[in-house]
C-alpha positions as CSV (number, residue, x, y, z in Angstrom):
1,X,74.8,86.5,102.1
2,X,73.7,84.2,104.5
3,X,72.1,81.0,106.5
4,X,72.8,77.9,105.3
5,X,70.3,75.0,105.9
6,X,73.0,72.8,108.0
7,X,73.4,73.1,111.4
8,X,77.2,72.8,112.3
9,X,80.4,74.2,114.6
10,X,81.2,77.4,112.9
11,X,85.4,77.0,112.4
12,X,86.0,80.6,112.4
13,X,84.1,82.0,115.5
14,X,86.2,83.8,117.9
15,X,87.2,81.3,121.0
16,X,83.9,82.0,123.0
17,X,81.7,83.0,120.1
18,X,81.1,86.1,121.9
19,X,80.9,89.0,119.1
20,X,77.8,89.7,116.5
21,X,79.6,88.9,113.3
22,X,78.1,90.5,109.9
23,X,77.1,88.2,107.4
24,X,78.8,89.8,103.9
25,X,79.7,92.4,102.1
26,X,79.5,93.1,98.6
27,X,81.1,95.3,95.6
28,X,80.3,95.5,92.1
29,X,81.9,97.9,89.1
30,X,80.4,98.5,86.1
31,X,81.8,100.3,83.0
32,X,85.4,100.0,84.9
33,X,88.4,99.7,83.1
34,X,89.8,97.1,85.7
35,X,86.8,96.0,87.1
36,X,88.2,93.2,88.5
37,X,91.1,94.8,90.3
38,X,88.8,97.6,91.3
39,X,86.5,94.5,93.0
40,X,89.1,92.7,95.1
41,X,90.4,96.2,96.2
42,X,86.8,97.5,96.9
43,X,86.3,93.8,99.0
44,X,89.5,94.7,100.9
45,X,88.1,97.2,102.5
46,X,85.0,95.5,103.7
47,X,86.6,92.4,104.9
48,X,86.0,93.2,108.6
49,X,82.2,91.9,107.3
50,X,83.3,88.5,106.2
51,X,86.5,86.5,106.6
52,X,85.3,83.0,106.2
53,X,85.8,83.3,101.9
54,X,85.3,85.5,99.3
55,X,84.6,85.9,95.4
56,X,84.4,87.8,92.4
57,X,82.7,87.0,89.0
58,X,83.1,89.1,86.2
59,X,81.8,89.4,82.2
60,X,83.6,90.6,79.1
61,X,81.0,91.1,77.1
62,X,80.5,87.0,76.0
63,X,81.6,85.6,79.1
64,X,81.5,85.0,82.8
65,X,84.4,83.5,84.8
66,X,84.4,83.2,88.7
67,X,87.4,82.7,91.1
68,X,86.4,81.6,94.8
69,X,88.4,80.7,97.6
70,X,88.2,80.2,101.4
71,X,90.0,83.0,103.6
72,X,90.8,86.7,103.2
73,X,90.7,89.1,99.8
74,X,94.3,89.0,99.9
75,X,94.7,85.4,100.3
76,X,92.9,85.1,96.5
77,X,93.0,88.4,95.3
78,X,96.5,89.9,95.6
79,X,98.3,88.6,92.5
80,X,98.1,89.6,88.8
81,X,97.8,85.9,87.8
82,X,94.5,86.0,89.9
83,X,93.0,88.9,88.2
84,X,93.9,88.0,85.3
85,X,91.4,85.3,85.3
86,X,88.5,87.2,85.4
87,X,88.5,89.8,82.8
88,X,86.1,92.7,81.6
89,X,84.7,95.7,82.6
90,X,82.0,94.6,85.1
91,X,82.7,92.9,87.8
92,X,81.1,91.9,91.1
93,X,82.4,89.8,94.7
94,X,81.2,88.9,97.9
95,X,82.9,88.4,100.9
96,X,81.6,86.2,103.6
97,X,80.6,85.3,107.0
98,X,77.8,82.4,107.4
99,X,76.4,81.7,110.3
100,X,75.8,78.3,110.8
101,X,78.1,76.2,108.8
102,X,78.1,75.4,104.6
103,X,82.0,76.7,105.0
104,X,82.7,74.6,101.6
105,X,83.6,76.0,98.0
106,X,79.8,75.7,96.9
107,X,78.4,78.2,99.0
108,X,81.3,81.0,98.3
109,X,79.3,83.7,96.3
110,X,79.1,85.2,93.9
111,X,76.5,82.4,93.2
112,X,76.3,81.6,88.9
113,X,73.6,80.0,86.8
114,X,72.8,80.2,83.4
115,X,69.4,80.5,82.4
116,X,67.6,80.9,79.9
117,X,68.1,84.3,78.8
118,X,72.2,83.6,79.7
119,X,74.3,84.2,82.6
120,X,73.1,85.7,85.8
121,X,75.4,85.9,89.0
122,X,74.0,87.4,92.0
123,X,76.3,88.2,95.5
124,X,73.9,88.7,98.4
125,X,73.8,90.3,102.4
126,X,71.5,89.4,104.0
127,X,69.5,86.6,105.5
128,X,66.3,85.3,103.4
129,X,63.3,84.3,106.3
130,X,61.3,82.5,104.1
131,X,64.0,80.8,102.1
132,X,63.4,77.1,103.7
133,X,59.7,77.1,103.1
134,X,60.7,78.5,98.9
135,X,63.1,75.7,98.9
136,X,61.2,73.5,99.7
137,X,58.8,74.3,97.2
138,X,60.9,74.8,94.6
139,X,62.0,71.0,94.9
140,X,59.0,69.6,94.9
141,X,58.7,71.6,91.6
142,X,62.2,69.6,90.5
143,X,64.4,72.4,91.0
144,X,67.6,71.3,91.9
145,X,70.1,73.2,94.2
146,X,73.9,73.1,94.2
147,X,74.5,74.9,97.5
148,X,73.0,75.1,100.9
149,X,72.6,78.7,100.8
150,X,70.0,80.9,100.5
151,X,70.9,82.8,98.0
152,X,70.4,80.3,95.4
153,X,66.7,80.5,96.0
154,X,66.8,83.8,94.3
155,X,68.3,82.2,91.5
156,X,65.4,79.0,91.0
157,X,62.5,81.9,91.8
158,X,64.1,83.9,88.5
159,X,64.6,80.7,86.8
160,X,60.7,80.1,87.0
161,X,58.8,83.3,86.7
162,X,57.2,83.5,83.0
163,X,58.1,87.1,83.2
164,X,60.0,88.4,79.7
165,X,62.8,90.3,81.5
166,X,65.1,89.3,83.6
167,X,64.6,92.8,85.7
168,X,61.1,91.8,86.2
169,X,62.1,88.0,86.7
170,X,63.8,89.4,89.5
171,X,61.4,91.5,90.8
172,X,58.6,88.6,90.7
173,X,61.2,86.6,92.5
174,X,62.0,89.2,95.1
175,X,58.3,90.1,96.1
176,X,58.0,85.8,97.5
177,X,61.2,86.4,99.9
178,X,60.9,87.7,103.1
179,X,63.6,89.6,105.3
180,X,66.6,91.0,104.5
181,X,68.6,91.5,101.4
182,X,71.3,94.1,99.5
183,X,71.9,92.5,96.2
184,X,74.2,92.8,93.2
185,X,73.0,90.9,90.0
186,X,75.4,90.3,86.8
187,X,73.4,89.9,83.2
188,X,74.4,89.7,79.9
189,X,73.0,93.1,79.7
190,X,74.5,94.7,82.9
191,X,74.7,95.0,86.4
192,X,71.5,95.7,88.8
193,X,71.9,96.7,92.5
194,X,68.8,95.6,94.9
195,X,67.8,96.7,98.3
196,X,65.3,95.3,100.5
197,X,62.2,97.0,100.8
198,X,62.8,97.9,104.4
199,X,66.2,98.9,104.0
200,X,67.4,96.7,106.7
201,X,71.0,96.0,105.2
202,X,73.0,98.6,103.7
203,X,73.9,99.1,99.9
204,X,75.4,102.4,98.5
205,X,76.2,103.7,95.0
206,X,79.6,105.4,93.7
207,X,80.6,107.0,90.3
208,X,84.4,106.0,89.7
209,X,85.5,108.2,86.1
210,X,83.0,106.2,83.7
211,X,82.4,103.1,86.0
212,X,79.2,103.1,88.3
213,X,80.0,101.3,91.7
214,X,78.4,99.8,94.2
215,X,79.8,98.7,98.4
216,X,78.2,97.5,101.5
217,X,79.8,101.0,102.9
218,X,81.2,103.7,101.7
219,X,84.8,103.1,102.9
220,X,85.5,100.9,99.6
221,X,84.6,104.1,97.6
222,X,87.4,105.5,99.5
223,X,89.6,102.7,98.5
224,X,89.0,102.7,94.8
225,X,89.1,106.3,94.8
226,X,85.2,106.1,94.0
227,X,82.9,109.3,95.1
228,X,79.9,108.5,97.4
229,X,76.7,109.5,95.2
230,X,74.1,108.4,97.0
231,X,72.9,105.4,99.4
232,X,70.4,102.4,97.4
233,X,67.2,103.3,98.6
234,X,65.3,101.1,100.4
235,X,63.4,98.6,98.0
236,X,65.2,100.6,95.0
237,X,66.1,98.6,92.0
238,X,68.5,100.7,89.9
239,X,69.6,98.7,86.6
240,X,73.0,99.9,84.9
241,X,73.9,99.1,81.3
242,X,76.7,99.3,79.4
243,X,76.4,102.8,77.8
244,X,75.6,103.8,81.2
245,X,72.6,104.8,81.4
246,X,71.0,104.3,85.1
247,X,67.8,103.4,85.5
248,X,65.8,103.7,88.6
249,X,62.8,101.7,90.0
250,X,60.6,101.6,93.1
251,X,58.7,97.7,92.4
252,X,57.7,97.2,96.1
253,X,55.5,99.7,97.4
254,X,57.1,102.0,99.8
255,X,57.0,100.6,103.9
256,X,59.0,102.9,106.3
257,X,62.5,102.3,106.4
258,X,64.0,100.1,109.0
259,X,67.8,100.1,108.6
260,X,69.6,98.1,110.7
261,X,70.7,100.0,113.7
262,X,74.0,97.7,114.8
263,X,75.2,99.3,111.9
264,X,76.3,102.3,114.0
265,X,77.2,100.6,116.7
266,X,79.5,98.4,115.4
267,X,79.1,96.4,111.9
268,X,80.1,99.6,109.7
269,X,84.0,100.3,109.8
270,X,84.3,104.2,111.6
271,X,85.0,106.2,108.8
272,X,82.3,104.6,106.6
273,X,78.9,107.1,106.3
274,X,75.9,104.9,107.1
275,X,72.2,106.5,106.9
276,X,73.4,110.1,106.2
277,X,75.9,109.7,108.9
278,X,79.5,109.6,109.7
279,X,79.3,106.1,112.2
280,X,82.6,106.8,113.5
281,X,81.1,110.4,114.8
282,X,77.6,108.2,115.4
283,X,79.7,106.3,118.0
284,X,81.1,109.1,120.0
285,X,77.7,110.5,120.4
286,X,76.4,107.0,121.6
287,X,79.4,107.3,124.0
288,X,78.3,110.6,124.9
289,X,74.8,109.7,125.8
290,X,75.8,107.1,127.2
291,X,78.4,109.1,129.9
292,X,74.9,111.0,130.5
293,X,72.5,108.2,131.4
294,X,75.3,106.3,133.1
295,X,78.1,108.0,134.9
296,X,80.4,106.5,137.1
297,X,82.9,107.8,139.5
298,X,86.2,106.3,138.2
299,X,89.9,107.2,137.5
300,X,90.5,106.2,133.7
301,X,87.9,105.5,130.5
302,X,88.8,102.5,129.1
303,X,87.7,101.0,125.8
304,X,87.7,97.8,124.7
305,X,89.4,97.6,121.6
306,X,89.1,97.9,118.7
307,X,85.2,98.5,118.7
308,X,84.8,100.2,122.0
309,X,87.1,103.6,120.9
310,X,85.0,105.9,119.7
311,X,82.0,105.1,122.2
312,X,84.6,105.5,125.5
313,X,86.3,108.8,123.6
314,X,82.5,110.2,123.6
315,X,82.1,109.2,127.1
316,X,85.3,110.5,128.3
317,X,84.9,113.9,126.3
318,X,81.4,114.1,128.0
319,X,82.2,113.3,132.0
320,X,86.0,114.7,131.9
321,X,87.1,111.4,132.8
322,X,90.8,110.8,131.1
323,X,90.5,108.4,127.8
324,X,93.4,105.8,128.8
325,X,94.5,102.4,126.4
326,X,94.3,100.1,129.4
327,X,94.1,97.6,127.2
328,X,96.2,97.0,124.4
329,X,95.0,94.7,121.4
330,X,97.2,92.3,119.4
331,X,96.1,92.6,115.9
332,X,98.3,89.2,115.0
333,X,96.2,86.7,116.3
334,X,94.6,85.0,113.3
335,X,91.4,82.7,112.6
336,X,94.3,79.9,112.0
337,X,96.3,80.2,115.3
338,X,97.6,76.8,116.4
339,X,96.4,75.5,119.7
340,X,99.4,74.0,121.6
341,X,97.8,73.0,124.4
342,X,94.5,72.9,126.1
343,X,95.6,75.9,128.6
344,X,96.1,78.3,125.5
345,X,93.0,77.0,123.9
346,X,91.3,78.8,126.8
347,X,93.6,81.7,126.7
348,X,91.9,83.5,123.4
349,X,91.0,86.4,125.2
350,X,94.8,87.4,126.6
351,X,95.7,87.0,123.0
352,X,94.0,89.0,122.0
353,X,93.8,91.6,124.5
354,X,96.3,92.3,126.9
355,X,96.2,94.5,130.2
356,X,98.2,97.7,130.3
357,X,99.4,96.8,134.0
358,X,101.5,99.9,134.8
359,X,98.7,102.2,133.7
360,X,95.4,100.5,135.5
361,X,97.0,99.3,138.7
362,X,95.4,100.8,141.9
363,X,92.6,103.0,139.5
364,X,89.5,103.0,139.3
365,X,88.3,102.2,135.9
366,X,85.3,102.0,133.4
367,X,85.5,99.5,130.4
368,X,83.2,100.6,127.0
369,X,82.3,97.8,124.7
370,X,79.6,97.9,122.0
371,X,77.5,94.9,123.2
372,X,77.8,92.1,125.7
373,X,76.6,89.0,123.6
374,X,77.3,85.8,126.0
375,X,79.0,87.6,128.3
376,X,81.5,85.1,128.2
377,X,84.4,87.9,127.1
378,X,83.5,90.6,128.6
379,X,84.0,88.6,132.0
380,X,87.2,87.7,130.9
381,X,88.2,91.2,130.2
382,X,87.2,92.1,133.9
383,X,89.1,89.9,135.6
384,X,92.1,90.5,133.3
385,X,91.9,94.0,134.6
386,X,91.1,92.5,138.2
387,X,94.4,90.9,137.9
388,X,96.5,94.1,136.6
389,X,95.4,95.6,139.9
390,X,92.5,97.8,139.2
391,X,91.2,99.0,142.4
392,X,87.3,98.7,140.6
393,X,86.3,97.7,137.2
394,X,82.8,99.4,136.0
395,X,81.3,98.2,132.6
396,X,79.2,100.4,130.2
397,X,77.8,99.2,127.1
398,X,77.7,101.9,123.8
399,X,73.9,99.6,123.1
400,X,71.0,98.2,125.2
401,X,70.6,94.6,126.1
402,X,71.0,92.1,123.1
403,X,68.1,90.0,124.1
404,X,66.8,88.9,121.1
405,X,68.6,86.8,117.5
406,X,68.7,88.3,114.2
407,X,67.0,86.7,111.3
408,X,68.6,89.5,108.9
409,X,72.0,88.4,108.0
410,X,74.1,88.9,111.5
411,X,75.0,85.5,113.1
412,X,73.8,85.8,116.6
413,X,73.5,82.8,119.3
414,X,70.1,81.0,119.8
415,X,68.3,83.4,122.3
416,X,68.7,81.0,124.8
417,X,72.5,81.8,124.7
418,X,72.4,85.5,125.4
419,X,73.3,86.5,128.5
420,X,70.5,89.5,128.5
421,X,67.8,87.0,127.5
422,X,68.7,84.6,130.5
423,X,69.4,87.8,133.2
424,X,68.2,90.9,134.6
425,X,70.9,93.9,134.8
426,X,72.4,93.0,138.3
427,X,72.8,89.2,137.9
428,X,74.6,90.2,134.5
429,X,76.9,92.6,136.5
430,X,77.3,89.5,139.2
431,X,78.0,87.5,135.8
432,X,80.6,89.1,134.6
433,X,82.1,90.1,138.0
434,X,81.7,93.8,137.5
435,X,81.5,96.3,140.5
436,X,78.6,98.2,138.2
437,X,76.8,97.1,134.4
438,X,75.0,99.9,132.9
439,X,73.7,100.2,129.2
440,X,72.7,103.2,127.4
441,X,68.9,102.9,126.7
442,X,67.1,102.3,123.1
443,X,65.8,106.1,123.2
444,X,69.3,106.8,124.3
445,X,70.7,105.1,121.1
446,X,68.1,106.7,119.1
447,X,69.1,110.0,119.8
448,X,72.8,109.6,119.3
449,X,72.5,108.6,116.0
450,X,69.6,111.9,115.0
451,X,66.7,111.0,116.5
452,X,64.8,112.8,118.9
453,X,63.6,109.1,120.2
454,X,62.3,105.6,119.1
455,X,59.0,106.1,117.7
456,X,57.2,103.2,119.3
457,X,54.5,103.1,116.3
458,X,56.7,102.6,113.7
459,X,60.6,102.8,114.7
460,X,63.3,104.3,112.0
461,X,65.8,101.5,112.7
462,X,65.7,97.5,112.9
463,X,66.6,96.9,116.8
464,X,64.9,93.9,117.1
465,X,67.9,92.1,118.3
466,X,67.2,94.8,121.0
467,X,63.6,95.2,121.6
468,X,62.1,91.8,120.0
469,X,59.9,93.9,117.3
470,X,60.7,91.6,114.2
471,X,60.1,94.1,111.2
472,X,59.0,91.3,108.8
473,X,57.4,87.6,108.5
474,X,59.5,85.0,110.1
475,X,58.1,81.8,108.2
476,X,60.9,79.7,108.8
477,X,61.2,80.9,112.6
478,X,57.5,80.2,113.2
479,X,57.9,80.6,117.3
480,X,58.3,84.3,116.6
481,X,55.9,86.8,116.4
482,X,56.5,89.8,114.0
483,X,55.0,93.1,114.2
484,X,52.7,93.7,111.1
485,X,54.1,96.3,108.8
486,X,51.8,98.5,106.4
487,X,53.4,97.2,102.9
488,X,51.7,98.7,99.8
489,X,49.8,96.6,97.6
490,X,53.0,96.0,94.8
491,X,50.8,95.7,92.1
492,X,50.1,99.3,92.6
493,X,53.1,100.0,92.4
């Protein structure tokens, strides 16, 4: 899912709002016996992409019933009572990060509507570029909008196409959005799975007994006991019905590919496969180029947790450096913590991470992270190490320079706010008090995760967060320019 139209204080950012967050995740089951259960487990697992709320709709054949509710799965999803409410065999939920506000009950997806041709509920990752200039639109038309999401321009585009099914409804709708989207739709005649024709955000299918699945990652396979089939392929429609038969469509011409490469670095959990890959071994081979490019004369390796591991086990493997836990990470310290006074309210970072003082005093130490966003923690974390008695505290960074926002459903700061779009590399490393700032390079990062390098002509992955190349139209971010991208005429198609 995605932006909201308001423009408000997000409640759940970490104290300095200093991490990419990922937007959503999804799950749906169809054909399960507990399709329901089988959700709120399968949403479980890919909590770590949204913790703001989370929901599950489901159908029995005549009806649909929703449950939504603000916090974790396990906050709404962990009695019997709860599932209980939302029988049937297919079943779909969303969990959820926004990134600008609409924190309220309305926006939780799985969004419902009934049209025409009956119920349709659709749970959506992603960010839709266009979607201000469609809503717009679409009120002037009359259309009238119960959220401040997105998503629910997907709904009002279906609503009004004069096409006679709803698959095709939902393809006419799909080819006037622009940017990113993995979708799971509920109809009275099944369940259909969606994937942006670029591929940008991740979608992958599962066979679970009878039941066809589908995740955000592979990981809530795992979960369900569900076997990885296959991943959606980009700008695949593959419609499900109830006898299960699959069927597959390509509706949007056939552009090249552009997943989104923060996946590897740090969005998919480690033992999720993203892109024919295992990330958590993708992140030991960043790591690994990474101890190439940059090496640094130093006593200990020392990630910061819990995203940094595999990247500093890669770069400790690689320079022979001992891998140390300098830094150990409270995993208690939840979005609701009570402030009790102004000095703790500034105290998120210690606790949250703590120095391992008898182990780093008097060394000589180099601290992996994925990304420096702000910069704001990762100073922080250098000075807490300053003040355990580290003799020198290097930082190395497992991806090149965030310089640029996402549009594609990962709440970054304006650009104005990122520390690489304000700095070159040595007033960053003055910034956050570093004795030396190094990042592995975008051919670097392209090569840890299978490539030989970026192809400048027409890149395999999205890294314009990195490199400023948008991969689509940016209508409702007019001030940025996006390269042009060869899309096939789609009524060829």
């Amino acid at each position: 899912m995605s932006n909201s139209f308001t423009n408000l204080t997000h409640p759940y950012l970490d104290a300095d709002g200093d991490k990419l967050r990922e937007e959503c995740g999804v799950f749906g089951a169809i054909n399960a016996a507990d399709a329901s259960a089988a959700t709120a487990l399968g949403l479980h697992a890919l909590q770590h992409r949204g913790q703001e709320a989370v929901g599950i709709t489901s159908y029995d054949g005549t009806d649909f019933y929703s449950r939504r509710g603000l916090g974790h799965v396990a906050e709404n999803f962990s009695s019997s009572d709860a599932i209980a409410e939302l029988p049937g065999h297919m079943a779909a939920g969303h969990v959820r990060y926004s990134t600008t506000g609409g924190a309220g009950l309305r926006n939780v997806q799985p969004l419902y509507a009934e049209l025409a041709s009956g119920g349709f509920a659709v749970a959506h990752n992603g960010n839709i570029s266009n979607a201000q200039a469609l809503r717009s639109d679409l009120v002037a038309k009359g259309s009238i909008f119960q959220s401040t999401s997105d998503t629910e321009v997907i709904i009002h585009l279906v609503a009004t196409s004069r096409y006679p099914t709803v698959a095709d409804r939902l393809v006419d709708a799909l080819r006037l959005v622009e940017g990113a989207y993995a979708l799971i739709v509920m109809t009275p005649e099944g369940m259909i799975a969606c994937r942006d024709p670029l591929g940008i955000r991740p979608l992958v299918m599962g066979r679970m007994g009878d039941a066809v699945v589908f995740a955000s990652e592979s990981v809530a396979f795992d979960v369900v006991g569900a076997e990885l089939i296959r991943e959606v392929e980009p700008g695949e429609m593959l419609q499900v019905d109830f006898s299960g038969e699959i069927k597959s469509v390509h509706p949007f011409g056939n552009p090249s590919p552009r997943p989104c490469i923060f996946e590897h670095v740090y969005f998919s959990r480690p033992d999720s496969i993203f892109a024919g890959q295992s990330v958590y071994e993708a992140r030991k081979a960043i790591g690994t180029e990474l101890a190439i490019e940059a090496p640094c004369d130093v006593d200990l390796v020392v990630p910061v947790p819990d995203s940094g591991v595999p990247a500093a086990i890669g770069y400790a493997q690689q320079s022979g450096v001992p891998f140390e836990l300098g830094i150990i990470r409270s995993h208690y310290v939840g979005r609701t913590f009570i402030q009790p006074s102004d000095s703790a309210r500034h105290s998120g970072v210690k606790r949250k991470h703590n120095a391992n003082r008898g182990l780093v005093a008097g060394k000589k130490i180099v601290l992996i992270d994925d990304s420096i966003v702000r910069g704001t923690t990762s100073l922080k974390i250098v000075e807490m190490m300053r003040e355990a008695g580290a003799s020198e505290v290097h930082f190395r960074v497992a991806s090149p320079p965030t310089a640029h926002s996402c549009f594609y459903g990962v709440d970054t700061p304006e650009r104005s706010k990122l520390l690489a779009a304000r700095m070159e590399l040595e007033p960053m490393c003055e910034f956050i008090k570093a004795d030396s700032l190094a990042f592995i390079s975008i051919d670097g990062l392209y090569r840890a995760v299978g490539s030989k390098g970026r192809d400048k002509k027409c890149p395999q992955f999205c890294d314009a967060c990195f490199t400023g190349e948008y991969p689509t139209s940016l209508t409702d971010h007019s001030e940025q320019k996006p390269a042009e991208l060869p899309f096939a005429d789609p009524k060829a198609a």
